[in-house]
GUVEXTOR-854135 format. One line per 3 residues: number of its first residue (from 1); for each residue x, y, z negated of N, C-alpha, C. Coordinates in nm, 3 decimals. Each point is the difference from the previous one (the first is absolute). Example, Ala and Ser with C-alpha at 12.3 -4.5 7.8 and 13.67 -1.06 7.14 Angstrom:
1 = 1.319/-0.569/-0.780/-0.089/0.119/0.000/0.090/0.120/0.000 ~ -0.035/0.105/0.072/0.082/0.119/-0.006/-0.077/0.109/-0.073
***
This chain:
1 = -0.337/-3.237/9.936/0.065/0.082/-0.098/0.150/-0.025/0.007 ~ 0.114/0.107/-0.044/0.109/-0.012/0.017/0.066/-0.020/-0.107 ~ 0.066/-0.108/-0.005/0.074/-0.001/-0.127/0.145/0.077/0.014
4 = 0.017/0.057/-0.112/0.136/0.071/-0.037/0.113/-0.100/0.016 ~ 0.094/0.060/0.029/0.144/-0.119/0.002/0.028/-0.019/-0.135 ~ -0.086/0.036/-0.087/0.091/-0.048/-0.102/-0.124/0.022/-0.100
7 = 0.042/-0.098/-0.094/-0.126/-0.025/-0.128/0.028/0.054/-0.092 ~ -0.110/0.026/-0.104/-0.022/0.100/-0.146/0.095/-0.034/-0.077 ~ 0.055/-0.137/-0.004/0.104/-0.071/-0.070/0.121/0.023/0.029
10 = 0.003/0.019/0.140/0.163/0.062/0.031/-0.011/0.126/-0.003 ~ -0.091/0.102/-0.015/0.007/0.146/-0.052/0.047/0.000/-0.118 ~ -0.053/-0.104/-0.097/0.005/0.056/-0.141/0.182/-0.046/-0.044
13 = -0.006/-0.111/0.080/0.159/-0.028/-0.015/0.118/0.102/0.061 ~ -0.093/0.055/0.107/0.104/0.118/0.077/0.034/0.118/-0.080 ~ -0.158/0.041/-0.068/0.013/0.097/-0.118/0.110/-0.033/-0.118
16 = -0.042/-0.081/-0.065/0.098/-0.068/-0.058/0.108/0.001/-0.068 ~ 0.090/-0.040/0.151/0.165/-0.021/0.001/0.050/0.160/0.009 ~ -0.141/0.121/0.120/0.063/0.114/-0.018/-0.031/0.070/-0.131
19 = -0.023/-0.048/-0.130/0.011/0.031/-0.126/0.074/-0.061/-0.037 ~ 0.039/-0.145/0.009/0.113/-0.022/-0.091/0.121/0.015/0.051 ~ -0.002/0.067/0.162/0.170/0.076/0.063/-0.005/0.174/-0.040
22 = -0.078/0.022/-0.058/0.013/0.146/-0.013/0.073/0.043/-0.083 ~ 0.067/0.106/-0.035/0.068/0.058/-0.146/-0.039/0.009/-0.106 ~ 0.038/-0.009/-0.102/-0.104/-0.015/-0.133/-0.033/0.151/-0.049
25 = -0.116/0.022/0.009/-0.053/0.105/-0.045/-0.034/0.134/0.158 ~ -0.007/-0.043/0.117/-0.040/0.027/0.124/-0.150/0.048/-0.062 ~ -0.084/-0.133/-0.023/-0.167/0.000/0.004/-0.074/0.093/-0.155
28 = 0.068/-0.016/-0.084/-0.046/0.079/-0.141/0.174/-0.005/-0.079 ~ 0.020/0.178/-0.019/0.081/-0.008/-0.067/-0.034/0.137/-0.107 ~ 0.042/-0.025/-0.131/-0.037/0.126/-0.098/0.089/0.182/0.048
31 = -0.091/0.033/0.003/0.028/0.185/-0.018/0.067/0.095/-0.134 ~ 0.087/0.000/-0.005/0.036/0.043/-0.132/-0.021/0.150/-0.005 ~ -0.046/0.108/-0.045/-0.008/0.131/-0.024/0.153/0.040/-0.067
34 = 0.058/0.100/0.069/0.089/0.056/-0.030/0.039/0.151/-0.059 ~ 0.052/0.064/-0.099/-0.016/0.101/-0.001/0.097/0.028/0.082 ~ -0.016/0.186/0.018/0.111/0.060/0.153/0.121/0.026/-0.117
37 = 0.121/0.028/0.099/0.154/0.032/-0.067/-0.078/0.127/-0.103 ~ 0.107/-0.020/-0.099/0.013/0.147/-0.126/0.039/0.099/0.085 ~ -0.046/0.123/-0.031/0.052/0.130/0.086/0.091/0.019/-0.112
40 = 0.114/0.099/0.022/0.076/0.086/-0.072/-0.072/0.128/-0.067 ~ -0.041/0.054/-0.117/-0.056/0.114/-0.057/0.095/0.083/0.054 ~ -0.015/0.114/0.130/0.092/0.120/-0.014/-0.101/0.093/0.015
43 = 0.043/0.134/0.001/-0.024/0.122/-0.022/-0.110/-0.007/0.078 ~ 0.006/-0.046/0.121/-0.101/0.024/0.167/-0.139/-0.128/-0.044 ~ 0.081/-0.100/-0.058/-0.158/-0.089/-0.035/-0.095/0.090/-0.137
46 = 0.093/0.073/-0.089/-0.097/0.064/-0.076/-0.059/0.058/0.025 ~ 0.051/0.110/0.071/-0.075/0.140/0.104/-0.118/-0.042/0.058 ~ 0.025/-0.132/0.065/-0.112/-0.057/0.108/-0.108/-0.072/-0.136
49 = 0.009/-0.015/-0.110/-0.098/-0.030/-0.102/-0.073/0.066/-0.042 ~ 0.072/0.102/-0.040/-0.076/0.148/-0.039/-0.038/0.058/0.113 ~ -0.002/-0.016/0.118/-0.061/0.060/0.114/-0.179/-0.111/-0.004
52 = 0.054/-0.094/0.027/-0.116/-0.082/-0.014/-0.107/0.019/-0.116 ~ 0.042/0.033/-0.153/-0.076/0.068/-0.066/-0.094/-0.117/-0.085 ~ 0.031/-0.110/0.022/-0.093/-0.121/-0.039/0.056/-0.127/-0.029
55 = -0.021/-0.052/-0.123/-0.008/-0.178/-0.044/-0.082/-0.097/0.030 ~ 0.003/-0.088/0.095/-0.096/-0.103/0.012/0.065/-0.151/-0.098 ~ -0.094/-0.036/-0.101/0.061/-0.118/-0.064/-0.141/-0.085/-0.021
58 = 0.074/-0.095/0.030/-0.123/-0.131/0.030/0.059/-0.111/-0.096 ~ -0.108/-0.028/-0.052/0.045/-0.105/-0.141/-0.104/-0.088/-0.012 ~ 0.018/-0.106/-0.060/-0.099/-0.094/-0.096/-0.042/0.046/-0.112
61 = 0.080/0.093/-0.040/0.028/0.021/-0.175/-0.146/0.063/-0.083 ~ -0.039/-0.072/-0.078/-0.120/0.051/-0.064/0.054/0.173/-0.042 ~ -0.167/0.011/0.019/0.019/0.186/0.002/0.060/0.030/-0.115
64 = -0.022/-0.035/-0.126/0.037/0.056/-0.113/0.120/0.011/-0.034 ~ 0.065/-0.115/0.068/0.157/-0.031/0.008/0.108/0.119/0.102 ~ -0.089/-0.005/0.118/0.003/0.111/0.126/-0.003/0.132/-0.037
67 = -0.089/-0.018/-0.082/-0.035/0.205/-0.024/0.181/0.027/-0.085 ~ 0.006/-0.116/-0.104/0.137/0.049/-0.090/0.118/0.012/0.096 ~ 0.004/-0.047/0.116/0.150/-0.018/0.094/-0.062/0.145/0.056
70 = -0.118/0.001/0.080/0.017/0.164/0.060/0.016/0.120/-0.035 ~ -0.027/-0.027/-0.180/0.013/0.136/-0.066/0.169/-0.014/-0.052 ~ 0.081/-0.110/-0.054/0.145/0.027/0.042/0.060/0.046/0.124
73 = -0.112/-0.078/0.049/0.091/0.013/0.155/0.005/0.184/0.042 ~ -0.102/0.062/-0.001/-0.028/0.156/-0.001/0.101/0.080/-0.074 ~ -0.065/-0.060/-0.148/0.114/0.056/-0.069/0.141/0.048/0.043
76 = 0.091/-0.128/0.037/0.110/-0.007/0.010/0.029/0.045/0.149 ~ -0.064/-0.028/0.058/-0.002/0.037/0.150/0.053/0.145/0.021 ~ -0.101/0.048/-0.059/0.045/0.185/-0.018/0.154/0.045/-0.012
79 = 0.031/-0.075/-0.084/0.131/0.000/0.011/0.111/-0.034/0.058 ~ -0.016/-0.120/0.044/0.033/-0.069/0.112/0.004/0.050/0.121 ~ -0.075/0.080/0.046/0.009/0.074/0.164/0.113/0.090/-0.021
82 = 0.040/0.070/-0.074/0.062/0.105/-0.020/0.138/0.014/0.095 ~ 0.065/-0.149/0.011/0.110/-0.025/0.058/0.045/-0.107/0.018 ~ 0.099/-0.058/0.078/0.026/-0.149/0.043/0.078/-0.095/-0.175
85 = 0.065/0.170/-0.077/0.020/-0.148/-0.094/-0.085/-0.002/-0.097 ~ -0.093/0.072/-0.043/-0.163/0.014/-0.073/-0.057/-0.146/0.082 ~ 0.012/-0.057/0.100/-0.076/-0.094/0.096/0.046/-0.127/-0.045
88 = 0.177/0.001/-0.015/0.040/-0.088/-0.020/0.021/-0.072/-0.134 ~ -0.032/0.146/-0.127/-0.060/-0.068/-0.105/-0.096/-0.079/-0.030 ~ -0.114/0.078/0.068/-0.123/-0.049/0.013/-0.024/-0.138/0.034
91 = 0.053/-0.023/0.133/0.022/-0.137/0.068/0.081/-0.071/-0.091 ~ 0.139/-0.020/-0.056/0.020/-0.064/-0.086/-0.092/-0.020/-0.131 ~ -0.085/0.061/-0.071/-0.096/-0.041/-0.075/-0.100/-0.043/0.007
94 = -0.048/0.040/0.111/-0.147/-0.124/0.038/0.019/-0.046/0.096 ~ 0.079/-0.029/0.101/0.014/-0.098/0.095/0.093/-0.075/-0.023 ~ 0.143/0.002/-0.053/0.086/-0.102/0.035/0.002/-0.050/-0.164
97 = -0.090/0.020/-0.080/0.004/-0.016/-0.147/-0.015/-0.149/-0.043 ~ -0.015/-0.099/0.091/0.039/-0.159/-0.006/-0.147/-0.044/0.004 ~ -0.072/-0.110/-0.081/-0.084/-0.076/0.023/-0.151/0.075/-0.063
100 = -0.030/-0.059/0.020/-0.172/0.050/-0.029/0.013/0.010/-0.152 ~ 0.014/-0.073/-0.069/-0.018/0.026/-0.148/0.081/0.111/-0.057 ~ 0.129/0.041/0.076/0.094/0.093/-0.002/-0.117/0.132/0.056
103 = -0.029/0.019/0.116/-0.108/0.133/0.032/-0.136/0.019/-0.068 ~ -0.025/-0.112/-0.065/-0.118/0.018/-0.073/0.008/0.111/-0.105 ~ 0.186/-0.030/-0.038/-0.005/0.067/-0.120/0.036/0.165/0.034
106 = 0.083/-0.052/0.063/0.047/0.185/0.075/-0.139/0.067/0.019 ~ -0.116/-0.045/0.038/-0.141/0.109/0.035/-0.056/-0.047/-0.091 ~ -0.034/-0.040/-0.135/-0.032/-0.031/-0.144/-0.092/-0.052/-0.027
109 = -0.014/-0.112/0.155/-0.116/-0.070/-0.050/0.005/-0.140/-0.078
***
């Protein structure tokens, strides 16, 4: 039988040292999820909304809580398409309206 030039003991030491010469975070490093850049609201991203014709919104939010944001949200929406600064009301009242306890109240829950 042939022995290897080299023993299980000097593998594990060979392994080893090439972990403790490596860069930190080479072997497991965390993935952070990013959202993509803000688009600019102009005239051509609305067009292309109302062409599309559809809302997809994905939430945690218990339904009962959900149903009250989609029926503001409709509501106001209607109005809101009308034009870029109808949009930008809109968006200033339920999106940039500050913290959660702040939007809770703006959609009256």
């Amino acid at each position: 039988m042939n022995r290897l030039p080299f023993s299980r003991r000097d593998l594990l030491k060979g392994s080893a040292a090439v972990a403790a010469a490596a860069p930190a975070g080479v072997f497991a490093s965390p993935v952070h999820a990013q959202a993509p850049e803000a688009q600019a609201i102009t005239p051509t991203l609305i067009a292309a909304a109302k062409r599309e014709g559809k809302l997809v919104w994905y939430t945690s939010t218990p339904i009962e809580q959900g149903q009250k944001i989609v029926e503001a949200f409709q509501k106001e929406y209607a109005g809101s398409a009308k034009g870029p600064d109808e949009w930008a009301a809109w968006k200033t009242k339920y999106l940039d309206c500050g913290d959660h306890a702040e939007y809770r109240k703006v959609v009256g829950l």
